[in-house]
Backbone as a printed PyTorch tensor [residue, N CA C, xyz], in Angstrom:
tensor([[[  5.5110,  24.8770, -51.2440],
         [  5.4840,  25.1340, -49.8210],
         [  5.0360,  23.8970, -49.0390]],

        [[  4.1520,  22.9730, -49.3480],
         [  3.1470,  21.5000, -49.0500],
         [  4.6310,  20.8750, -48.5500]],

        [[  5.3170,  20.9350, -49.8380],
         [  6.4550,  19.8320, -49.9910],
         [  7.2580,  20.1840, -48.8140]],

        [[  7.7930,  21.1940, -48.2710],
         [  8.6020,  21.6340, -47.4160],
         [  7.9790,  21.2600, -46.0130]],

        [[  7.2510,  21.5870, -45.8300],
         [  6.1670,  21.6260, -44.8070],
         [  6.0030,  20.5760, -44.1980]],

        [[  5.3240,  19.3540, -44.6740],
         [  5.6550,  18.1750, -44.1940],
         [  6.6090,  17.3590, -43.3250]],

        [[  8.0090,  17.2370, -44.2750],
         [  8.9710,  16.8620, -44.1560],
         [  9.5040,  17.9740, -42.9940]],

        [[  9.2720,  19.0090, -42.4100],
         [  9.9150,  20.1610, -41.4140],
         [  8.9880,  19.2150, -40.2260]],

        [[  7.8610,  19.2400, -40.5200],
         [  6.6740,  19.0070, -39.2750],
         [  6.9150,  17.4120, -38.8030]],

        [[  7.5840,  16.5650, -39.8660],
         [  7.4910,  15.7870, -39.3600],
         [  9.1890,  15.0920, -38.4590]],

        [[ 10.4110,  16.5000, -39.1060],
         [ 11.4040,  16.2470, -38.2610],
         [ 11.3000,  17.5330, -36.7870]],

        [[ 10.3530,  18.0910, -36.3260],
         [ 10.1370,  18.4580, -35.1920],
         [  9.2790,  17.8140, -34.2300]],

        [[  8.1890,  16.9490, -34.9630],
         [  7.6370,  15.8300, -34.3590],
         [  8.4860,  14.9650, -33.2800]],

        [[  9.4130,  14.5180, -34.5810],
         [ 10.4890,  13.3310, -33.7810],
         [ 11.5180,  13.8390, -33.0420]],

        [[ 12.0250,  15.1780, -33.4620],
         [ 12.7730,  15.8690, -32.3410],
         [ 12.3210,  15.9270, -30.8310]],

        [[ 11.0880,  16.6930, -31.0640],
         [ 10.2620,  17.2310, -29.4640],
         [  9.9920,  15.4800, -28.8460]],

        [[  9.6410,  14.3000, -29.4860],
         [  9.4320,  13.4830, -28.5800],
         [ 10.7980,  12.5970, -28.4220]],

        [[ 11.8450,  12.8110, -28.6590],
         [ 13.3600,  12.3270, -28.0980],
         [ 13.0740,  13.2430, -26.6390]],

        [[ 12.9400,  14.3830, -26.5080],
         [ 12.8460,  15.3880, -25.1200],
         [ 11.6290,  14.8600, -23.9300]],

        [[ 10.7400,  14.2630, -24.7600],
         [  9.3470,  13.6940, -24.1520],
         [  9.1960,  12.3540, -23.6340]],

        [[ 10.5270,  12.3120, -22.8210],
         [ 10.1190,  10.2940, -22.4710],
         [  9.6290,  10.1860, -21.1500]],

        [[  8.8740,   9.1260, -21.3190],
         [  7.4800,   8.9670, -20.2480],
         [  7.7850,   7.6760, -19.8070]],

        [[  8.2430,   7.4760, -18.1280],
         [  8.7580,   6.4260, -17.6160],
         [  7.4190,   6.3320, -16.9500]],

        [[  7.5360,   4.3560, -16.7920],
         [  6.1550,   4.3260, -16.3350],
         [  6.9760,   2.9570, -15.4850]],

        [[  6.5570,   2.9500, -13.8840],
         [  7.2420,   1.6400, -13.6760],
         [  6.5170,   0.3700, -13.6960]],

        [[  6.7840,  -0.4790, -13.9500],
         [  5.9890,  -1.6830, -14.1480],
         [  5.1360,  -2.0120, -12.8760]],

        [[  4.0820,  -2.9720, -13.4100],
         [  2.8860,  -3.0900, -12.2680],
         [  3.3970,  -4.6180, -12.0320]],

        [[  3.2230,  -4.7800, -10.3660],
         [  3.3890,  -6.2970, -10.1260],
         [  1.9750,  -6.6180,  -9.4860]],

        [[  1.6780,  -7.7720,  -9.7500],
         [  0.4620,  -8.6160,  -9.3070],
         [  0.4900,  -9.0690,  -7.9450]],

        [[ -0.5390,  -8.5250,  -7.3450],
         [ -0.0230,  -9.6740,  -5.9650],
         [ -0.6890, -10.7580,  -5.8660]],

        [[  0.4420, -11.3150,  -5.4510],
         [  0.0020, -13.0040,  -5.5070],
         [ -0.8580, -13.8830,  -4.4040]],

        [[ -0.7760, -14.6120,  -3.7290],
         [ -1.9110, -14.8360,  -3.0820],
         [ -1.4320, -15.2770,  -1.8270]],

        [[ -0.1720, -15.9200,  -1.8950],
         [  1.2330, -15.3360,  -0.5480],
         [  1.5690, -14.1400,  -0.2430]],

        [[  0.9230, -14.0050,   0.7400],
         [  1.0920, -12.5710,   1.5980],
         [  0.4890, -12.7940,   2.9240]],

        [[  0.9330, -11.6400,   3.5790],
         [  0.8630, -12.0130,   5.2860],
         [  0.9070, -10.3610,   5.5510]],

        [[ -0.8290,  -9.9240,   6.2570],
         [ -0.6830,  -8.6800,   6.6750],
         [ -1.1450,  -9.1830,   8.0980]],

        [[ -0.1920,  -8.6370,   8.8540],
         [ -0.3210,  -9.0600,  10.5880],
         [ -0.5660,  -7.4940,  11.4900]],

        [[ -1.4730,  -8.2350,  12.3880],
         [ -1.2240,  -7.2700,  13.3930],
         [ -1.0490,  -7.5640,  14.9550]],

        [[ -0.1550,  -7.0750,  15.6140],
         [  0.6070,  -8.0240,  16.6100],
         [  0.3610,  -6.9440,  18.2410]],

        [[  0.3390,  -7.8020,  19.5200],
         [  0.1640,  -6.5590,  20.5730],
         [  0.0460,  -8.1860,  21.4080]],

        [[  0.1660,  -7.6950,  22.6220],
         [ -0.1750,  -8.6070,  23.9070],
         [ -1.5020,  -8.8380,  23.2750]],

        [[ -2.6100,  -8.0920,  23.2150],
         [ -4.1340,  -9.0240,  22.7980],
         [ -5.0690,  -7.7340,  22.1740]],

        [[ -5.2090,  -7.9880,  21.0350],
         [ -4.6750,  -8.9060,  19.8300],
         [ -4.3720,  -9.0460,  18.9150]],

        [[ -4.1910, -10.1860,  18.5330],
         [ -3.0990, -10.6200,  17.5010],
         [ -3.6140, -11.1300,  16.4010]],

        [[ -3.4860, -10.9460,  14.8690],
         [ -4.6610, -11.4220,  13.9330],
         [ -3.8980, -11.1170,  12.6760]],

        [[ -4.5860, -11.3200,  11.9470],
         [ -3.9370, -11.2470,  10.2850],
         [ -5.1500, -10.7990,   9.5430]],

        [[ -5.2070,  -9.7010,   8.3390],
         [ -6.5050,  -9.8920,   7.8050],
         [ -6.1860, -11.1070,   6.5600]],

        [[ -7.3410, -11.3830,   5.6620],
         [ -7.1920, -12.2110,   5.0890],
         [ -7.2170, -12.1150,   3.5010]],

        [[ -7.7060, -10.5440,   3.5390],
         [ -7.7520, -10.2630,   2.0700],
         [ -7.1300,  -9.4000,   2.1860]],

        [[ -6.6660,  -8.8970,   0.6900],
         [ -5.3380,  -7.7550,   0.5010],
         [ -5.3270,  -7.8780,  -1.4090]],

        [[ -5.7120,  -6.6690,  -1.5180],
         [ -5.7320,  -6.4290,  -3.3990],
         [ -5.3610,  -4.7340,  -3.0750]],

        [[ -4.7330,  -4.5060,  -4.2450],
         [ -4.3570,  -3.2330,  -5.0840],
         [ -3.5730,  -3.1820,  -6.0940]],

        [[ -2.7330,  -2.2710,  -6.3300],
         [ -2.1120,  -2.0180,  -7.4920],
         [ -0.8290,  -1.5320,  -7.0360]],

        [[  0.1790,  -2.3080,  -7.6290],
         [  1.5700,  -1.6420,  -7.1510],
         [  2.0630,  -1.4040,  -8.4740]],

        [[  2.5940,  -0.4110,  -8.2050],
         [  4.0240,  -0.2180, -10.0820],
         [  5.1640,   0.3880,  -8.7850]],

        [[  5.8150,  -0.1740,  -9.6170],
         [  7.4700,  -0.3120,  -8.5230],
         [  8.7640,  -0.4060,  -9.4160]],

        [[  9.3100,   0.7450,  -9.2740],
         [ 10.4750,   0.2440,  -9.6790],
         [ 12.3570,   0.7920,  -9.2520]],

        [[ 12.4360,   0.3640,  -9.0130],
         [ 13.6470,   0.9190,  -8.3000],
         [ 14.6480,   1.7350,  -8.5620]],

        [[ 14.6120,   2.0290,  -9.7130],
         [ 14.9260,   2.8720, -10.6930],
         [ 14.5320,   4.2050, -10.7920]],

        [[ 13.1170,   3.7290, -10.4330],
         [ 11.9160,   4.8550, -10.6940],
         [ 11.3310,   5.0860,  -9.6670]],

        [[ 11.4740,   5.8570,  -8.5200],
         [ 11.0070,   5.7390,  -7.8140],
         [  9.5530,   7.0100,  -7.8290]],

        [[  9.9070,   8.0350,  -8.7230],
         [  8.6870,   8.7650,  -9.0030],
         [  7.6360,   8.4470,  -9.5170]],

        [[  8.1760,   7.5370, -10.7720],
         [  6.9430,   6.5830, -11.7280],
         [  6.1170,   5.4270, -10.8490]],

        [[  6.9510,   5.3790,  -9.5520],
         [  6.4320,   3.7620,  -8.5530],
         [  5.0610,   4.7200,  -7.7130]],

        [[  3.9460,   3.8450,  -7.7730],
         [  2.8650,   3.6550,  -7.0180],
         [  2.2000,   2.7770,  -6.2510]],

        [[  1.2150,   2.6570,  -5.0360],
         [  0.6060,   2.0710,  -4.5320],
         [ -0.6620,   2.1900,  -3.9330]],

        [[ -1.3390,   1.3540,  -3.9460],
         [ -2.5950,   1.8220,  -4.1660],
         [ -3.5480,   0.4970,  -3.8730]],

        [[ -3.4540,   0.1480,  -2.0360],
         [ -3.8380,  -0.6720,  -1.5750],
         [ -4.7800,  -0.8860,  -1.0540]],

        [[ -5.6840,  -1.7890,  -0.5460],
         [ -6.6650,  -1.7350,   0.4400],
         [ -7.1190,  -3.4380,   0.9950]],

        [[ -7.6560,  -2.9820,   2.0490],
         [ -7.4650,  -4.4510,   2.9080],
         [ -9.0980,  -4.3390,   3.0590]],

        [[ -9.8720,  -5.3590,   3.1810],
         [-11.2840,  -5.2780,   3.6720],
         [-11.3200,  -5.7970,   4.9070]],

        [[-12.2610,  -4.8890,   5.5670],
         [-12.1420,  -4.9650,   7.5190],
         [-12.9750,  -6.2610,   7.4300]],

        [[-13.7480,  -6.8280,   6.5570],
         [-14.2940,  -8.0860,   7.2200],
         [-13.5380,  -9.3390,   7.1130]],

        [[-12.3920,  -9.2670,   6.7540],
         [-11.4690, -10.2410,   6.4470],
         [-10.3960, -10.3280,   7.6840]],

        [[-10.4890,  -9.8970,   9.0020],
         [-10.0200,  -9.9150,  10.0600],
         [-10.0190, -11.0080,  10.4130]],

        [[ -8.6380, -11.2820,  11.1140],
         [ -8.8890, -12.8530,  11.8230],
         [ -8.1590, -12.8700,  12.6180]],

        [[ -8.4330, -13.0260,  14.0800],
         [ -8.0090, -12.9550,  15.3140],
         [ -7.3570, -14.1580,  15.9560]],

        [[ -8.3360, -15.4110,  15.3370],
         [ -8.2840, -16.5260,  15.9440],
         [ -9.6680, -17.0110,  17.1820]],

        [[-10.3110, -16.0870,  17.5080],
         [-11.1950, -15.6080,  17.9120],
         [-12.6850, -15.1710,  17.4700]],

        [[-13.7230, -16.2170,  17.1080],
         [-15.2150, -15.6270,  16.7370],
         [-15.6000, -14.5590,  16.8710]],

        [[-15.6640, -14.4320,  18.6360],
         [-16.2850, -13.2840,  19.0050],
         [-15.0460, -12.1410,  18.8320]],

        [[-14.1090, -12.2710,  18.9680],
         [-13.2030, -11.0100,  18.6550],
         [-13.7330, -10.3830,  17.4080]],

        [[-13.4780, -11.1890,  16.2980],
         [-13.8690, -11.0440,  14.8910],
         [-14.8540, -10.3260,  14.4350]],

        [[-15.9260, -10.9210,  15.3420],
         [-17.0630,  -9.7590,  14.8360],
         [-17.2200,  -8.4290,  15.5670]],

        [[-16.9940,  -8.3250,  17.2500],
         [-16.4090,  -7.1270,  18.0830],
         [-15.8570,  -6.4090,  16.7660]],

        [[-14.6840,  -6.3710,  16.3800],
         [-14.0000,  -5.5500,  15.1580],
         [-14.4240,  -5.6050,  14.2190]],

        [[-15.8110,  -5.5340,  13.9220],
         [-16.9050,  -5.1380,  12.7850],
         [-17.6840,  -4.2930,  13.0990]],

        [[-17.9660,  -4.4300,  14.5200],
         [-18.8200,  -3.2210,  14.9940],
         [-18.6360,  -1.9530,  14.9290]],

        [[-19.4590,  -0.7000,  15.1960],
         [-19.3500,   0.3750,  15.0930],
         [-18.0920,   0.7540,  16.6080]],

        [[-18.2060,   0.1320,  17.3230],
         [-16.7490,   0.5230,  18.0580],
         [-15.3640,   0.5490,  17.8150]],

        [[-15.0640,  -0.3780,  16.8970],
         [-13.9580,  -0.7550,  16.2880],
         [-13.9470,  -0.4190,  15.0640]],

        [[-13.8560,  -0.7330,  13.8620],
         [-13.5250,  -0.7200,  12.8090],
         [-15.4000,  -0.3720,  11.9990]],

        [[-16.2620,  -0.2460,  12.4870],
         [-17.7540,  -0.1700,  11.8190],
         [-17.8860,  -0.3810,  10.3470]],

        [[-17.5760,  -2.1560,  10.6940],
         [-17.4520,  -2.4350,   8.5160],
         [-18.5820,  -1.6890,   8.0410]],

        [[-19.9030,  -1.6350,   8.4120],
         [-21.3440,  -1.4930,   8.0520],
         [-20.9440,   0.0160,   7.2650]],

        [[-19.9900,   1.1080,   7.8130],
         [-20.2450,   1.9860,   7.0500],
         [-18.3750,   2.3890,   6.4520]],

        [[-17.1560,   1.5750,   6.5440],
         [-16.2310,   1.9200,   6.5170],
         [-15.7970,   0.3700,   5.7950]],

        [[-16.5470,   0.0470,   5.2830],
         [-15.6210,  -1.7530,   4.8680],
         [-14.2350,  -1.5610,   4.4450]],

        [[-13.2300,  -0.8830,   4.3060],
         [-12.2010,  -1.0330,   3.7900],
         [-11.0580,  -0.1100,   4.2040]],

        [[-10.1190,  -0.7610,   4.5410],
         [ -8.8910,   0.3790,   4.9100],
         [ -8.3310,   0.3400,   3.6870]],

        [[ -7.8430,   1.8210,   3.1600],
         [ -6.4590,   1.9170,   2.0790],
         [ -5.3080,   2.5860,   2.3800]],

        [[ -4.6000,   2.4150,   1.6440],
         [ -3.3770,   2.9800,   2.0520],
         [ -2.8950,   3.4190,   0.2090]],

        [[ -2.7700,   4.5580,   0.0160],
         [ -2.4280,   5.1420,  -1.0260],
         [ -0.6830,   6.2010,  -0.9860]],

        [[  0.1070,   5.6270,  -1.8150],
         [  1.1610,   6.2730,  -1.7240],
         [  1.0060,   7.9270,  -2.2570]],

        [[  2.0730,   8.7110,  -2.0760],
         [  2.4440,  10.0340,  -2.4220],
         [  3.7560,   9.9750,  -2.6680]],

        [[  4.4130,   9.3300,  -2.0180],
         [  6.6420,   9.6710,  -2.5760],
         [  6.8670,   8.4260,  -2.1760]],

        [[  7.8180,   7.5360,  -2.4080],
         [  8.6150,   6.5470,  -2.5830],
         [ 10.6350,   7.2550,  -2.0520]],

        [[ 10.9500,   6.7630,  -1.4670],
         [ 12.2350,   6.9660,  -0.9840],
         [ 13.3770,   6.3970,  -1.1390]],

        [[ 14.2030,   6.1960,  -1.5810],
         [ 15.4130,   5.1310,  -1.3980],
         [ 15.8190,   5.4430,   0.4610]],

        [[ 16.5030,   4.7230,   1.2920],
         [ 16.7290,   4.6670,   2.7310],
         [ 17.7280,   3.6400,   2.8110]],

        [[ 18.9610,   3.7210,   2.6020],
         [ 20.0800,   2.9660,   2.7150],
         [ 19.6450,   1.7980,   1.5650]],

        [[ 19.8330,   0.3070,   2.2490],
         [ 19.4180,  -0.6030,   1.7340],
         [ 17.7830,  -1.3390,   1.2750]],

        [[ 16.6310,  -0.4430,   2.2050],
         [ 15.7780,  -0.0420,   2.3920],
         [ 15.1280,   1.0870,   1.4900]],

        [[ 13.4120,   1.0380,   1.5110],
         [ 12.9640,   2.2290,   0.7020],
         [ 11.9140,   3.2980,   2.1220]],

        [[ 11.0760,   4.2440,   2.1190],
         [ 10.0250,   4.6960,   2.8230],
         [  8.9130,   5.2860,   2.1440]],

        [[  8.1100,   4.4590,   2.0550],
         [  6.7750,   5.1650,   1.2280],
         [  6.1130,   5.5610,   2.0160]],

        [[  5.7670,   7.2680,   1.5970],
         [  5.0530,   8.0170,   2.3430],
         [  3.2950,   8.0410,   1.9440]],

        [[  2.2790,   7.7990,   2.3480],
         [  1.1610,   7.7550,   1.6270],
         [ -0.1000,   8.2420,   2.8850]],

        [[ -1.1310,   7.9860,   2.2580],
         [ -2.3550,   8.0920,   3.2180],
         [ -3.0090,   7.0390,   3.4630]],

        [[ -3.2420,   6.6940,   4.8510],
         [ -3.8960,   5.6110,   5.2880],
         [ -5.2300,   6.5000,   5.2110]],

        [[ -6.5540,   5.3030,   4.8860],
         [ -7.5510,   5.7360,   5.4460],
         [ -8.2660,   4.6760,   6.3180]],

        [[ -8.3300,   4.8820,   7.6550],
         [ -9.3530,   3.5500,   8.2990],
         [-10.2550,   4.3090,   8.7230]],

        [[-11.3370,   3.6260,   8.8790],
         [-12.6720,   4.2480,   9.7090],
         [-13.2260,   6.0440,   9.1060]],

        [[-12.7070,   6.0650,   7.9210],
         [-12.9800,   7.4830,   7.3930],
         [-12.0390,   8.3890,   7.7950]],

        [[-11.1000,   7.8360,   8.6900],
         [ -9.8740,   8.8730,   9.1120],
         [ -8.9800,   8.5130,   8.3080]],

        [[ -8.3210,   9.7540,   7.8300],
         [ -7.0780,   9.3580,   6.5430],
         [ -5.9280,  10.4780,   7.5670]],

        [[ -4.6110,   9.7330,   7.5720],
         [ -3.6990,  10.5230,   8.2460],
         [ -2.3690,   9.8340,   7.1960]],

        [[ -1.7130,  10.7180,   7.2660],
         [ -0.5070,  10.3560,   6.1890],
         [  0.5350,   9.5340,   7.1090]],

        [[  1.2220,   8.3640,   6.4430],
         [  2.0730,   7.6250,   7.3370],
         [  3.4250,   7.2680,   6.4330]],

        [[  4.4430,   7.2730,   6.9200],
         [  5.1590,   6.6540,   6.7170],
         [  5.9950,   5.3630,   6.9430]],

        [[  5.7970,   4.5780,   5.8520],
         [  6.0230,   2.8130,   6.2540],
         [  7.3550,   2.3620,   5.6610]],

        [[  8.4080,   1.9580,   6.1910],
         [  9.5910,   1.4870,   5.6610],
         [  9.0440,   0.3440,   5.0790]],

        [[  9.8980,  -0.2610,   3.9370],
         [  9.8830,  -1.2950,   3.5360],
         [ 11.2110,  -1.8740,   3.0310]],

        [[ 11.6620,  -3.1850,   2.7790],
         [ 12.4260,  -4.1080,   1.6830],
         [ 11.7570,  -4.3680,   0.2650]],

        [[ 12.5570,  -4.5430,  -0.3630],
         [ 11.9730,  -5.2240,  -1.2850],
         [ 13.1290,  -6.4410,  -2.4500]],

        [[ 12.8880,  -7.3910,  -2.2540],
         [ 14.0060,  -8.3960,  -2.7330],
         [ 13.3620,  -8.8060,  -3.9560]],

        [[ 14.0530,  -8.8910,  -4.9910],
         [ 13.4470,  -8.8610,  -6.5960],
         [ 14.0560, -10.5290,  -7.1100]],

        [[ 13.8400, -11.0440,  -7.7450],
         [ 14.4340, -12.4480,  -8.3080],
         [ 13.8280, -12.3750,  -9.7560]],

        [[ 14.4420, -12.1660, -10.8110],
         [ 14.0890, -12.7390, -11.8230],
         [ 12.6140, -11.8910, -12.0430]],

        [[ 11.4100, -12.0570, -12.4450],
         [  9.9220, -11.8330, -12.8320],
         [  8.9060, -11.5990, -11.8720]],

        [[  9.6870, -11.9120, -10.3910],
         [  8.8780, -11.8360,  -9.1990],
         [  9.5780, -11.2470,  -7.8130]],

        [[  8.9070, -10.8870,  -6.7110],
         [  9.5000, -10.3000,  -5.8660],
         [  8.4140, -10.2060,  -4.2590]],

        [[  9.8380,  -9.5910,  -3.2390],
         [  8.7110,  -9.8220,  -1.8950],
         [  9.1950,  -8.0550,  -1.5030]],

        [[  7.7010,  -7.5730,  -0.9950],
         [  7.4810,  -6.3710,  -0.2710],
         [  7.5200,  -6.8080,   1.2270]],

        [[  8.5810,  -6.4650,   1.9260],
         [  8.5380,  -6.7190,   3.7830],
         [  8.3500,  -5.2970,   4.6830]],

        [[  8.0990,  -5.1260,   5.4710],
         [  8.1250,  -4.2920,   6.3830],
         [  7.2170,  -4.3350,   7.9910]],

        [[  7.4300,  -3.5440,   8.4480],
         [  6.6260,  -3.3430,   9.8860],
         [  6.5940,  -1.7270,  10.3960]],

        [[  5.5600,  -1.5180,  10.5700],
         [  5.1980,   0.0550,  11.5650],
         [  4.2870,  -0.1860,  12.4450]],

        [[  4.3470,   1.0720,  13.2090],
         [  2.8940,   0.8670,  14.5230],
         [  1.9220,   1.7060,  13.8480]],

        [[  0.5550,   1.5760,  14.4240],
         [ -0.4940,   2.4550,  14.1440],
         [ -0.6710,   2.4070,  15.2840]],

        [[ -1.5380,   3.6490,  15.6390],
         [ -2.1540,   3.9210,  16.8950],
         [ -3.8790,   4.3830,  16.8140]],

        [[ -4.1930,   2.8150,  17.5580],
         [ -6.0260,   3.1340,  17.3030],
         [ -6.4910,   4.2830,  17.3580]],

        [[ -6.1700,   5.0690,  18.5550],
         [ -7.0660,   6.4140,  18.4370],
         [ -7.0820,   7.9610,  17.8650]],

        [[ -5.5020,   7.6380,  16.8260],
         [ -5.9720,   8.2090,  15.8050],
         [ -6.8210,   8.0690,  14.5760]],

        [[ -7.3960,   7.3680,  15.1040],
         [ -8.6180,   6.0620,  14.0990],
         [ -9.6240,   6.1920,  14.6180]],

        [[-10.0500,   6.7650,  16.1640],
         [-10.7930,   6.6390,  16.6730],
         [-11.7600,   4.6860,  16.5090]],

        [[-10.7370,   3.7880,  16.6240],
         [-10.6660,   2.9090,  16.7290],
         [-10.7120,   1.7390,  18.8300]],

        [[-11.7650,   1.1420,  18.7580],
         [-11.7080,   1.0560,  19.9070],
         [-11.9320,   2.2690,  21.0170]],

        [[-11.9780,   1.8400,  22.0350],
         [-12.0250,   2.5310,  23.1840],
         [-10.5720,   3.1260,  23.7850]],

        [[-10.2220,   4.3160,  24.3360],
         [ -9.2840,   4.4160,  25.2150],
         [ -9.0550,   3.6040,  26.3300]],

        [[ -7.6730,   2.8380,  26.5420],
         [ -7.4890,   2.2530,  27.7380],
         [ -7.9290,   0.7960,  27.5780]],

        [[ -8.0800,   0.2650,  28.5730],
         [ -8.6900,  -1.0500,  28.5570],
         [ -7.5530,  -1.9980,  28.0930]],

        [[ -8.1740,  -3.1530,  27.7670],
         [ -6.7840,  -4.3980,  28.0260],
         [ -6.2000,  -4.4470,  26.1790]],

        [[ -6.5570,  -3.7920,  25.4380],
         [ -6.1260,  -3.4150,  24.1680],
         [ -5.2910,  -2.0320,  24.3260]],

        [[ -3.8030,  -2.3010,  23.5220],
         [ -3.2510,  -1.1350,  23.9690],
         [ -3.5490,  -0.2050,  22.3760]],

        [[ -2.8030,   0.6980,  22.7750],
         [ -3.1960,   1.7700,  21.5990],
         [ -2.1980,   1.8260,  20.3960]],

        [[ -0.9200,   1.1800,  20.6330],
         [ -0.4420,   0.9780,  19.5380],
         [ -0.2500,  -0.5100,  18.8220]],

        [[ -0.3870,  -0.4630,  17.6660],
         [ -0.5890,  -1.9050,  17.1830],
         [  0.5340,  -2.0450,  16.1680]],

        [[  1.1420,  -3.3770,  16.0550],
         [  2.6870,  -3.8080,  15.2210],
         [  2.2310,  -4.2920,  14.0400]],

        [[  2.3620,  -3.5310,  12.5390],
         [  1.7400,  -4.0050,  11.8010],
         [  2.9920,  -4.9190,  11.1430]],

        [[  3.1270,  -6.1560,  10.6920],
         [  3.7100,  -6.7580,   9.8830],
         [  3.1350,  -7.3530,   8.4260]],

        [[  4.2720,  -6.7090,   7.3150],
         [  3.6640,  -7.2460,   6.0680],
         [  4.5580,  -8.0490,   5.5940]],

        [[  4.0000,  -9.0300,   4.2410],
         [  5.0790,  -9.9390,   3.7710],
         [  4.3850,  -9.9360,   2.0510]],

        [[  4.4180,  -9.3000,   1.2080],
         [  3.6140,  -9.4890,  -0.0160],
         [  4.6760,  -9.8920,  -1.3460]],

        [[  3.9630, -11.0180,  -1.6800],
         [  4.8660, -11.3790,  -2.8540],
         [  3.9250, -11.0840,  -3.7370]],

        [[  5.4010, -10.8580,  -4.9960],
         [  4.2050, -10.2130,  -6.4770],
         [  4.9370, -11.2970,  -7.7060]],

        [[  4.7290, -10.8550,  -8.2040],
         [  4.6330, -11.3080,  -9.8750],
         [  4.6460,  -9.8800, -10.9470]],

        [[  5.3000, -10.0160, -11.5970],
         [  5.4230,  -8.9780, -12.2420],
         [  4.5850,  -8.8520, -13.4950]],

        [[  3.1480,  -8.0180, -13.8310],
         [  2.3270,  -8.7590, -15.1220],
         [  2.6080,  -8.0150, -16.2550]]])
């Protein structure tokens, strides 16, 4: 019975995992060329740091994740005093919120284009957004492009009114490396 047994257990083994394949999409590195902008009559700034984790694959768009975050003290206006203004508890309050993320949920194909749907969180407010993107691949490496608006005061970001308007033009440019 030993003898039979084996040899059965071990061709249902290999059967059930032909049925069991586990796509995983590859993770790209981001590289240290990248450009997260934010654009308006005033103002206008870039932050300066930007780390997470992307797996992407175009193929795969269920297996693809993201899983970003920007640190609010890495703001740069061009501007001293702007800079630190958007540290304060009026703006962005690094002291108890240091970090915006942005975490995906679905990935889209959109013509030539993709739309990742995810959750922003700034200032402890998390609202789900959807951000178009490109993405142009070459060989081992590749660039993530896109642009959306946010609107401060669903952030409770800033003040209502005043010479800052309420929606802001975000532009990204992230090149990866594939590790």
């Amino acid at each position: 019975m030993k003898k039979l047994f084996y040899p059965l257990l071990a061709v249902v083994l290999l059967g059930s995992s032909a049925f069991m394949s586990v796509t995983s999409a590859p993770e790209w590195k981001i590289t240290d060329d990248y450009s997260i902008k934010f654009v308006s009559d005033d103002p206008t700034g870039i932050f300066k740091t930007f780390k997470g984790t992307i797996k992407f694959d175009e193929s795969d768009l269920a297996g693809s994740k993201f899983d970003l975050t920007i640190p609010v003290n890495s703001i740069s206006t061009g501007n001293g005093m702007q800079n630190k203004k958007a540290l304060t508890a009026e703006w962005f309050d690094e002291t108890k919120y240091p970090n915006i993320t942005y975490v995906s949920s679905k990935i889209e194909k959109s013509g030539d284009s993709y739309n990742i749907t995810g959750t922003l969180k700034i200032k402890g407010v998390s609202k789900s957004y959807k951000v178009p993107f490109t993405f142009k691949k070459t060989d081992n490496s590749g660039k993530f492009s896109g642009k959306f608006n946010v609107k401060r005061s669903d952030f409770k970001i800033g003040k209502a009114g005043g010479n800052v308007p309420d929606v802001m033009k975000m532009e990204f440019s992230v090149k990866v490396d594939k590790k």
